[in-house]
Residue frames as qw, qx, qy, qz and C-alpha x, y, z in Angstrom:
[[0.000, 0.888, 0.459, 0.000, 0.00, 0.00, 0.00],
 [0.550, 0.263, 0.147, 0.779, 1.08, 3.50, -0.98],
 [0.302, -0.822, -0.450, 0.175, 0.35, 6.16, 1.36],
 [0.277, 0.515, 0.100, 0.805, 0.43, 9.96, 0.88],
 [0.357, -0.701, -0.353, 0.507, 0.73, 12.57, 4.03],
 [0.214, 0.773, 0.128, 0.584, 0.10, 16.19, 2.62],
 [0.544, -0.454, -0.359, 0.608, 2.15, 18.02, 5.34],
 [0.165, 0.886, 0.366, 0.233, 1.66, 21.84, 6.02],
 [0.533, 0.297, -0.153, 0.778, 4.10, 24.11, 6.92],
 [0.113, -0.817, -0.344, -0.449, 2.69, 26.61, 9.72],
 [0.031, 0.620, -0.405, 0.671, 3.51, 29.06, 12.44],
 [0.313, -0.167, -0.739, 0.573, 4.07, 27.68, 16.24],
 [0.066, -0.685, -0.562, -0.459, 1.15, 29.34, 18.09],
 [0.449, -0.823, -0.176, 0.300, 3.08, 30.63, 20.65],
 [0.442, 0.041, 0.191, 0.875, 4.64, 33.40, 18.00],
 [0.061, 0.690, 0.429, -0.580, 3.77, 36.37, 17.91],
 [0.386, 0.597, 0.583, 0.393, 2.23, 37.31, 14.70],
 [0.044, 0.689, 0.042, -0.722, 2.52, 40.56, 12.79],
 [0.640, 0.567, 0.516, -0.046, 1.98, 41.74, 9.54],
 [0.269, -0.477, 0.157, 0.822, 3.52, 44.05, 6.65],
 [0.094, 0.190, 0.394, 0.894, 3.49, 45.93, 3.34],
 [0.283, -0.082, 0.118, -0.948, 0.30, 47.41, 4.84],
 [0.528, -0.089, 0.778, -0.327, -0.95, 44.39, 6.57],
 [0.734, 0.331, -0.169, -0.568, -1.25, 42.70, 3.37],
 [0.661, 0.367, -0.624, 0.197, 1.64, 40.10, 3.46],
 [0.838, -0.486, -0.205, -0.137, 2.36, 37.89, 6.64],
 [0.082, 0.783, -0.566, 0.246, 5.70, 39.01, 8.30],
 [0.928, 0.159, -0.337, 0.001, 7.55, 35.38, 8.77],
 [0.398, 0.600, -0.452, 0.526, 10.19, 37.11, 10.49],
 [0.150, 0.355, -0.777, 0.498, 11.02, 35.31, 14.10],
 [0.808, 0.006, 0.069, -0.585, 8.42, 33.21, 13.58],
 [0.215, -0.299, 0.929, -0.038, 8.95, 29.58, 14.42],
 [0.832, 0.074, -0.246, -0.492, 7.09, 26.99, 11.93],
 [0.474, -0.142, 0.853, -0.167, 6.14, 23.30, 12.84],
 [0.102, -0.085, -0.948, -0.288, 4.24, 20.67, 11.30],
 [0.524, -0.171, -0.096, -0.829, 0.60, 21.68, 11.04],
 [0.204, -0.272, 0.873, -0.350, -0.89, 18.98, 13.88],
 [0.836, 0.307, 0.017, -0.455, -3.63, 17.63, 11.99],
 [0.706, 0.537, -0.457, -0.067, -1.00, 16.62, 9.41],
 [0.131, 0.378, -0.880, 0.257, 1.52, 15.51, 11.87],
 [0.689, -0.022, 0.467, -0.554, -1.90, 13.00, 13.45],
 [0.795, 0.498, 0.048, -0.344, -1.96, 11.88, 10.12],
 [0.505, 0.508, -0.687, 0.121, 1.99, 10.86, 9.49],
 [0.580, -0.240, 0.686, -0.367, 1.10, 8.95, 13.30],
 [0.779, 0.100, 0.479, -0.392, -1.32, 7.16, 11.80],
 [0.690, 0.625, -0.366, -0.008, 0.48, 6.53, 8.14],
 [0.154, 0.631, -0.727, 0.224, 3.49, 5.29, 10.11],
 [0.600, -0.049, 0.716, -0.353, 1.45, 2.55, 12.25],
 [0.848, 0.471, -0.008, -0.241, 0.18, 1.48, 8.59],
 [0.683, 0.564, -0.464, 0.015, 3.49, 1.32, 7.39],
 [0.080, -0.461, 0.826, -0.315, 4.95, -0.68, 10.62],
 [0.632, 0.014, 0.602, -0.488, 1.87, -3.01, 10.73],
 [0.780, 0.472, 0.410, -0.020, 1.42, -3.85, 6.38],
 [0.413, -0.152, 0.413, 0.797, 5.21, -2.50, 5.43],
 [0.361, 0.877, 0.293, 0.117, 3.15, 0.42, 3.53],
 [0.473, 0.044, -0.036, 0.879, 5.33, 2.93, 1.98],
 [0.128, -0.840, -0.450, 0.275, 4.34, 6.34, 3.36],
 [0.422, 0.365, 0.286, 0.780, 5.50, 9.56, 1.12],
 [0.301, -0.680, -0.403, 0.534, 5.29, 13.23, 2.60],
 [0.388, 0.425, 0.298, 0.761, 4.61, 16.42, 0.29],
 [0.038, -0.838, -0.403, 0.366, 4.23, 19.89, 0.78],
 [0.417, 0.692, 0.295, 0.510, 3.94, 22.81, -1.48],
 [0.398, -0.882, -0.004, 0.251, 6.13, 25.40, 0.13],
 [0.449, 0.753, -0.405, 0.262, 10.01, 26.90, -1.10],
 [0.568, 0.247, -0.631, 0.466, 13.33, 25.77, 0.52],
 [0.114, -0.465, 0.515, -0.711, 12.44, 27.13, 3.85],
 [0.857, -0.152, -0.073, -0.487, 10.21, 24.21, 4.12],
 [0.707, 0.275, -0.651, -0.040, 12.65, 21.48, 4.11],
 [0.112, -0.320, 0.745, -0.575, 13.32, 21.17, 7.93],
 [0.642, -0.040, 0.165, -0.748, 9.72, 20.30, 7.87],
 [0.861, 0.276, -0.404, -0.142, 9.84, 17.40, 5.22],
 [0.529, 0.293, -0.752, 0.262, 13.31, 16.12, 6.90],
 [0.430, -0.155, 0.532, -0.713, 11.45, 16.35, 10.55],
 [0.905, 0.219, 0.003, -0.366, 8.48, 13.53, 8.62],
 [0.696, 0.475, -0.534, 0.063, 11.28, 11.79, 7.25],
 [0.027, -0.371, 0.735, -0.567, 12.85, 11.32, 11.16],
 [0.705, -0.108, 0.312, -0.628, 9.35, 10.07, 11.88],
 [0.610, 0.155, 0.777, -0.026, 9.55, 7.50, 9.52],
 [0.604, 0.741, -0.096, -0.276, 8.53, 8.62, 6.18],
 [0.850, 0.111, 0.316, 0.407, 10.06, 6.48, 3.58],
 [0.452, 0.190, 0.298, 0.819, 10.49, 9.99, 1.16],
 [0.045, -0.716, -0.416, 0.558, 9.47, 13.16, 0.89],
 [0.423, 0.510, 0.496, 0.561, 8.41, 15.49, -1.87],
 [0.044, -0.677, -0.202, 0.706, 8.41, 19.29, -2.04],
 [0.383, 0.725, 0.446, 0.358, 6.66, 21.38, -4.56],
 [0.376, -0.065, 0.051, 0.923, 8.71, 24.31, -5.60],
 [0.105, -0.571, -0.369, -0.726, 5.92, 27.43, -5.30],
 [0.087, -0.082, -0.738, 0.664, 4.76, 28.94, -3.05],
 [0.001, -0.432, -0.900, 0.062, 1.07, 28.54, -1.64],
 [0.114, -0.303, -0.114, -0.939, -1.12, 31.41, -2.86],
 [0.547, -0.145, 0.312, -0.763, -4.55, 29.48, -1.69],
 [0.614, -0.090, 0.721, -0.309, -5.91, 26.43, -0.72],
 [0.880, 0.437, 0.109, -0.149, -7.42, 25.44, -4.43],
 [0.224, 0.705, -0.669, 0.063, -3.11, 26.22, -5.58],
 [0.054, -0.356, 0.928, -0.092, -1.62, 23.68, -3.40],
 [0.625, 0.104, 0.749, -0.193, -4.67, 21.06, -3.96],
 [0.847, 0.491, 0.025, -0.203, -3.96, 21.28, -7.49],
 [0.206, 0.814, -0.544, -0.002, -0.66, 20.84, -6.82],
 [0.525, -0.212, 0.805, -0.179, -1.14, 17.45, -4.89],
 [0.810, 0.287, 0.474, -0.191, -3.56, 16.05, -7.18],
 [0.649, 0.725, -0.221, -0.074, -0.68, 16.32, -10.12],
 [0.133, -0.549, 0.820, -0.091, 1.71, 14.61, -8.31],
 [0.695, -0.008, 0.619, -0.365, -1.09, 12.12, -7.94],
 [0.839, 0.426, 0.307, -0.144, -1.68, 11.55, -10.99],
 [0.407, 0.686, -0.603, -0.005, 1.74, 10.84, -11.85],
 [0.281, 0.135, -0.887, 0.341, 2.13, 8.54, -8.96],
 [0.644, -0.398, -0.518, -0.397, -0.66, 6.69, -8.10],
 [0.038, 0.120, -0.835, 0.535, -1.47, 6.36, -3.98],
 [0.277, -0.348, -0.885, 0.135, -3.78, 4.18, -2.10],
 [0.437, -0.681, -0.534, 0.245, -4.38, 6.49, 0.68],
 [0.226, 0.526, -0.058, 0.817, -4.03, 10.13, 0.79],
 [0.474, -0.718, -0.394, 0.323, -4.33, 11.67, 4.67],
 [0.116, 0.472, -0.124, 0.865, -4.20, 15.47, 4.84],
 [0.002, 0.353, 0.572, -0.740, -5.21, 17.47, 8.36],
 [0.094, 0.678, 0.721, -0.105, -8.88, 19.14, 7.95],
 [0.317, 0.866, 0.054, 0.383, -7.25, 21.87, 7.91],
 [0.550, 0.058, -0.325, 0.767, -4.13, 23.91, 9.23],
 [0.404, -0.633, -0.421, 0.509, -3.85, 26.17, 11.99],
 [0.177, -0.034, 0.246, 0.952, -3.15, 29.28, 9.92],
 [0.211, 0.040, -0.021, -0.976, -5.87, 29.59, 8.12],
 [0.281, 0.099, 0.711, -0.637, -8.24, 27.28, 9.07],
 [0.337, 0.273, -0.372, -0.821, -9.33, 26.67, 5.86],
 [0.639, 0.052, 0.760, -0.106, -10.55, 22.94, 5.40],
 [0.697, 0.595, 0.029, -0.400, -10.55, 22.92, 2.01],
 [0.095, 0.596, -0.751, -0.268, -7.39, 21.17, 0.80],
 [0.124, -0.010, 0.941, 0.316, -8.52, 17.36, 1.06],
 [0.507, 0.601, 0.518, -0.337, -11.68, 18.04, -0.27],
 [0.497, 0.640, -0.432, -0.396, -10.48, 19.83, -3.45],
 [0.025, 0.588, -0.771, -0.243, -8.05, 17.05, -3.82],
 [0.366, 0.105, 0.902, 0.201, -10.33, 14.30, -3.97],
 [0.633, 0.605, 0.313, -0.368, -12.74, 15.78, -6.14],
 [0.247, 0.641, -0.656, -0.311, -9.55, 16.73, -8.83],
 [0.190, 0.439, -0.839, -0.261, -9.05, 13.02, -8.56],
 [0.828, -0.188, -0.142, -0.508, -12.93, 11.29, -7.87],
 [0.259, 0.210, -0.846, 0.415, -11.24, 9.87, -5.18],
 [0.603, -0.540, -0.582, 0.081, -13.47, 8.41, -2.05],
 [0.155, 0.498, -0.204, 0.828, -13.50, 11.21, 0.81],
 [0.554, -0.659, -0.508, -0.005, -13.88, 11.16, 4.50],
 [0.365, 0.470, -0.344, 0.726, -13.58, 14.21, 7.15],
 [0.321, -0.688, 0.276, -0.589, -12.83, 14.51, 10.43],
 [0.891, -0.208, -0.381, -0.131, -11.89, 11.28, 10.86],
 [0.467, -0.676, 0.421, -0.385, -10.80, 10.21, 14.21],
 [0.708, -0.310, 0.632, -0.055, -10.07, 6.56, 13.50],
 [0.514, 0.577, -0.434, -0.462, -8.77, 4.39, 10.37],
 [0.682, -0.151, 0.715, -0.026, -8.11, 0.74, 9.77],
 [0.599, 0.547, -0.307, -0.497, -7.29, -0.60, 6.44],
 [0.538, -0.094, 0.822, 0.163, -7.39, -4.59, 5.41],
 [0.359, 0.377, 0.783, 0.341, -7.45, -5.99, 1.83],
 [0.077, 0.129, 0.426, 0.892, -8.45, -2.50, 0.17],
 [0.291, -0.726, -0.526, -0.333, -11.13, -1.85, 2.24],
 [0.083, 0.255, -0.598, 0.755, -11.07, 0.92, 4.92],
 [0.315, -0.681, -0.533, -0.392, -12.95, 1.69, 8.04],
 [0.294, 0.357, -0.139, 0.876, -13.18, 4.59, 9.43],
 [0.202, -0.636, -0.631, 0.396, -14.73, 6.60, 12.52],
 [0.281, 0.372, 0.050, 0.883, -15.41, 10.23, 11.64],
 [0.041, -0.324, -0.676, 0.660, -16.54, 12.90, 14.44],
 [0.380, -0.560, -0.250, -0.693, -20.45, 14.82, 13.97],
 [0.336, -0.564, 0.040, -0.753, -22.38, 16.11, 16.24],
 [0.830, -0.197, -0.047, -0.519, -23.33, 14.30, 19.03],
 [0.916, -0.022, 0.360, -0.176, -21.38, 11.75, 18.58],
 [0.035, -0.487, 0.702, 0.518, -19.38, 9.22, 15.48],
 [0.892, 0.360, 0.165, -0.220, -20.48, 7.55, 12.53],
 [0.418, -0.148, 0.833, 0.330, -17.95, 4.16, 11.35],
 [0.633, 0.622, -0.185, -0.422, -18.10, 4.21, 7.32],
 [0.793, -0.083, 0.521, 0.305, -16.46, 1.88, 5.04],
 [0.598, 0.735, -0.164, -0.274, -14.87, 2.74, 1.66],
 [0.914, 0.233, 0.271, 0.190, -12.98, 1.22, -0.45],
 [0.405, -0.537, 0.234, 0.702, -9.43, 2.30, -1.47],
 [0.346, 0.071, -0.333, 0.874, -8.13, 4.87, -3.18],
 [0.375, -0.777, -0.475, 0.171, -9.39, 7.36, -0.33],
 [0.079, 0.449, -0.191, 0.869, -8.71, 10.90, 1.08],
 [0.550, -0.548, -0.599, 0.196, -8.97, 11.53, 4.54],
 [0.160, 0.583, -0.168, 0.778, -8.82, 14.49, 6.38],
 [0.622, -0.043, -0.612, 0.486, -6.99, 13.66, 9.57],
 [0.119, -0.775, 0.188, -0.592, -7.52, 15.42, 13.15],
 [0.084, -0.388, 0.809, -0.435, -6.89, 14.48, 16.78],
 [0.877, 0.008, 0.359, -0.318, -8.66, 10.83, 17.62],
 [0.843, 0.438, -0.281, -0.134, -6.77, 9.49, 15.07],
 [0.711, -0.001, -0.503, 0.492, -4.02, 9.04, 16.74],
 [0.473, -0.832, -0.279, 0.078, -3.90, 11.04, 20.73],
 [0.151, 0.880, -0.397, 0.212, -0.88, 13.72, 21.18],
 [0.702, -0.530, 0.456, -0.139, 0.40, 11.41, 23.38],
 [0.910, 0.167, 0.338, 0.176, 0.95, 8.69, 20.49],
 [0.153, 0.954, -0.193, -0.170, 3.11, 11.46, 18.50],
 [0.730, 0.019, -0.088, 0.678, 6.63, 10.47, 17.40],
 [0.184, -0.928, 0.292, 0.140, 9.64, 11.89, 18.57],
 [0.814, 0.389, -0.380, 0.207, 12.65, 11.45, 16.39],
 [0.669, -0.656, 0.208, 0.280, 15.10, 10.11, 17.97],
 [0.427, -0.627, 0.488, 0.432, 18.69, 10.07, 16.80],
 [0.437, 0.038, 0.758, 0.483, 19.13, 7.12, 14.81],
 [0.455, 0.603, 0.645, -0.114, 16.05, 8.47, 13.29],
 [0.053, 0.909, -0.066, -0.407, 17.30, 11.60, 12.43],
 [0.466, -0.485, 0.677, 0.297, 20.25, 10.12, 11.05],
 [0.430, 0.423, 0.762, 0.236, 18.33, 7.69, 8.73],
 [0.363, 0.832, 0.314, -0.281, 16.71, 11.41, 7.20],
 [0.154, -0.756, 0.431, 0.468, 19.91, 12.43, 6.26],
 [0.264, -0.321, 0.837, 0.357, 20.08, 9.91, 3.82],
 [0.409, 0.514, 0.626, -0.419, 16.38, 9.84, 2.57],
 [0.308, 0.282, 0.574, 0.705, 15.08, 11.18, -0.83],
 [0.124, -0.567, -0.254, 0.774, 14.34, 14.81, -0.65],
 [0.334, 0.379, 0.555, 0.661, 12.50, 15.33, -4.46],
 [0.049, 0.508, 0.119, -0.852, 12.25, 18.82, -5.41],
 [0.431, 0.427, 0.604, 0.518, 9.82, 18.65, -8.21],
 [0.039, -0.073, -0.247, -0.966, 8.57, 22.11, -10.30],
 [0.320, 0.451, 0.405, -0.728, 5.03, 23.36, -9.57],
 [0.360, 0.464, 0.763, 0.270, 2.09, 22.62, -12.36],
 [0.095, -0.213, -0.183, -0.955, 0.06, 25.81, -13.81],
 [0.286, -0.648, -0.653, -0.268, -2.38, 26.89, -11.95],
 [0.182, 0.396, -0.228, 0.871, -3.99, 29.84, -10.60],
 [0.010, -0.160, -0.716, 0.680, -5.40, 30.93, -7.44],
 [0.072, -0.559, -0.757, -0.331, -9.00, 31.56, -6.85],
 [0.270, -0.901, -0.319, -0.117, -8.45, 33.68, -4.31],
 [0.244, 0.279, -0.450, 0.812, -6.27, 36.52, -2.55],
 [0.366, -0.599, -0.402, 0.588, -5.77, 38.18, 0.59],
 [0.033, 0.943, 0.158, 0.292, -7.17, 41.68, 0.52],
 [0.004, -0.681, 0.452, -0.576, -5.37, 42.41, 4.14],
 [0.536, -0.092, -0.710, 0.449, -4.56, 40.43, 7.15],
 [0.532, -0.674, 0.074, -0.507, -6.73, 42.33, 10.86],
 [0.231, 0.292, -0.662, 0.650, -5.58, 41.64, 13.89],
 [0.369, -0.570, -0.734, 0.019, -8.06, 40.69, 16.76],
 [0.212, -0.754, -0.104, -0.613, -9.52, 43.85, 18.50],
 [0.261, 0.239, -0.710, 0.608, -7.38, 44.21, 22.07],
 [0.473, -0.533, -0.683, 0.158, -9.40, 43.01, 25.06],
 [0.105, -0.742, -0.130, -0.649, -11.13, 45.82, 26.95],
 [0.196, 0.267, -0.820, 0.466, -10.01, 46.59, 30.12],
 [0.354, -0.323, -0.856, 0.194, -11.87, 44.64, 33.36],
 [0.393, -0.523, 0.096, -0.751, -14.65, 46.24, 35.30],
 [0.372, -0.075, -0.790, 0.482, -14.72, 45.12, 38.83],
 [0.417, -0.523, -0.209, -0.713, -18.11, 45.21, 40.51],
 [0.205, -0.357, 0.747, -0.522, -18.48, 44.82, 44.47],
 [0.275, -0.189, -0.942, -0.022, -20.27, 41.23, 44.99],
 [0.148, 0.456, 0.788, -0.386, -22.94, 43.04, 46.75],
 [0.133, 0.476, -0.169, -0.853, -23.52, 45.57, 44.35],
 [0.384, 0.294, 0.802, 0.352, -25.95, 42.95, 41.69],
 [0.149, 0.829, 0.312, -0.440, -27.49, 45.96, 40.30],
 [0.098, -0.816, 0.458, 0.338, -24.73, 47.11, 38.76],
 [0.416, -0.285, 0.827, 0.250, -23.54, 43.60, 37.46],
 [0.438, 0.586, 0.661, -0.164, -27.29, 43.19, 36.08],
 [0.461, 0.848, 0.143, -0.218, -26.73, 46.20, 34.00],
 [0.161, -0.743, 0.540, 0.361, -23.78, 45.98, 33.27],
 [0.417, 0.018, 0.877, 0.239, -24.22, 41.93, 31.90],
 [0.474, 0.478, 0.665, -0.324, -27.28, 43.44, 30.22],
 [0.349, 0.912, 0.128, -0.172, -26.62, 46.47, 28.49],
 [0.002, -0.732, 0.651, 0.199, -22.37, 46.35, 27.86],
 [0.215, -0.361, 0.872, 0.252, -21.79, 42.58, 27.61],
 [0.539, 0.190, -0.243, -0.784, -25.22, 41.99, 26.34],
 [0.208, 0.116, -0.968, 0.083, -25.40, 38.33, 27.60],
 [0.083, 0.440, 0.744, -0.495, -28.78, 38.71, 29.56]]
């Protein structure tokens, strides 16, 4: 089995974000990126495949050289290889035609992207990507199991989960249940080691154009400061919850 982990490049959330050219462009500068934790749920759960049915498990992301820590970080995990798509990501439909043209150069079973990345929060990447390739499609899944070209899966709604089956190839779009932070690799040494010696393909970027821009980039609206009301004073709270915080 041949298993694809779309892997996102994104900012640590304990950086502190700013913007420039008149908050149109995201300022990158002493900003620490990781492995967008959907995606990294999803190389968990690709790596238990490929220790349990010797699957080979391939790691791509559409990002320029400053990505590559990222890829060789997947590759420490376990990833057999890793692919990087020279361009950088304008918007979510870009880099999910950019997967589904790798695909269809190189067929995979099982494609597992996060739901979406912590940036922007889109959820639209595996969804574009299996329509581009009328792939099967399940999100939010929280569990996965694949025997003999059949999956089955747990995915979360309301309320509750509902256990599908599909048949392979598939697109999944990975979050926490699939595998628990706890279950995470950490590379270790040797691992690391073993990246060094991986396959690190840099391929060129297909045509295609975005669908969408950024106008500008807003900041959240600084927290106002605290009113403190005396605990006997419920008058006061009453109007205050009523008519300022508007909760009552």
């Amino acid at each position: 089995m041949k298993i694809l982990v779309c892997i996102s490049n994104v900012p640590d959330t304990t950086s502190k974000i700013n913007f420039v050219e008149s908050d149109t462009k995201f300022d990158t500068q002493g900003v620490q990126f990781i492995i967008n934790p959907n995606d990294e749920f999803g190389l968990t759960r690709a790596i238990w495949l490929q220790q349990k049915q010797q699957a080979e498990v391939t790691v791509l992301t559409v990002g320029d050289v400053s990505c590559e820590p990222i890829l060789r970080k997947c590759l420490a995990i376990g990833a057999d290889k890793a692919i990087r798509v020279d361009a950088v990501p304008s918007d979510g439909f870009f880099v999910a035609k950019q997967i589904a043209s790798v695909c269809e150069k190189e067929s995979f079973d099982l494609i597992i992207a996060g739901r979406e990345s912590i940036d922007h929060n889109g959820a639209m990447v595996p969804g574009l990507v299996a329509g581009m390739l009328d792939y099967e499609y399940i999100t939010n899944c929280i569990s996965l199991e694949v025997e003999n070209n059949q999956a089955t899966a747990a995915r979360e709604i309301d309320g509750g989960k509902e256990i599908v089956t599909s048949g392979l190839p598939l697109v999944i779009g990975a979050q926490k249940g699939l595998v628990e932070e706890s279950d995470l690799i950490i590379p270790n040494m040797r691992g690391i080691m073993q990246a060094r010696k991986k396959p690190l393909e840099v391929i060129a970027s297909t045509d295609a154009v975005a669908s969408s821009k950024v106008t500008s980039f807003e900041k959240p609206a600084p927290k106002g400061a605290v009113k403190l009301v005396d605990a006997e004073d419920i008058d006061s709270l009453i109007d205050l919850l009523h008519n300022e915080a508007k909760v009552i």
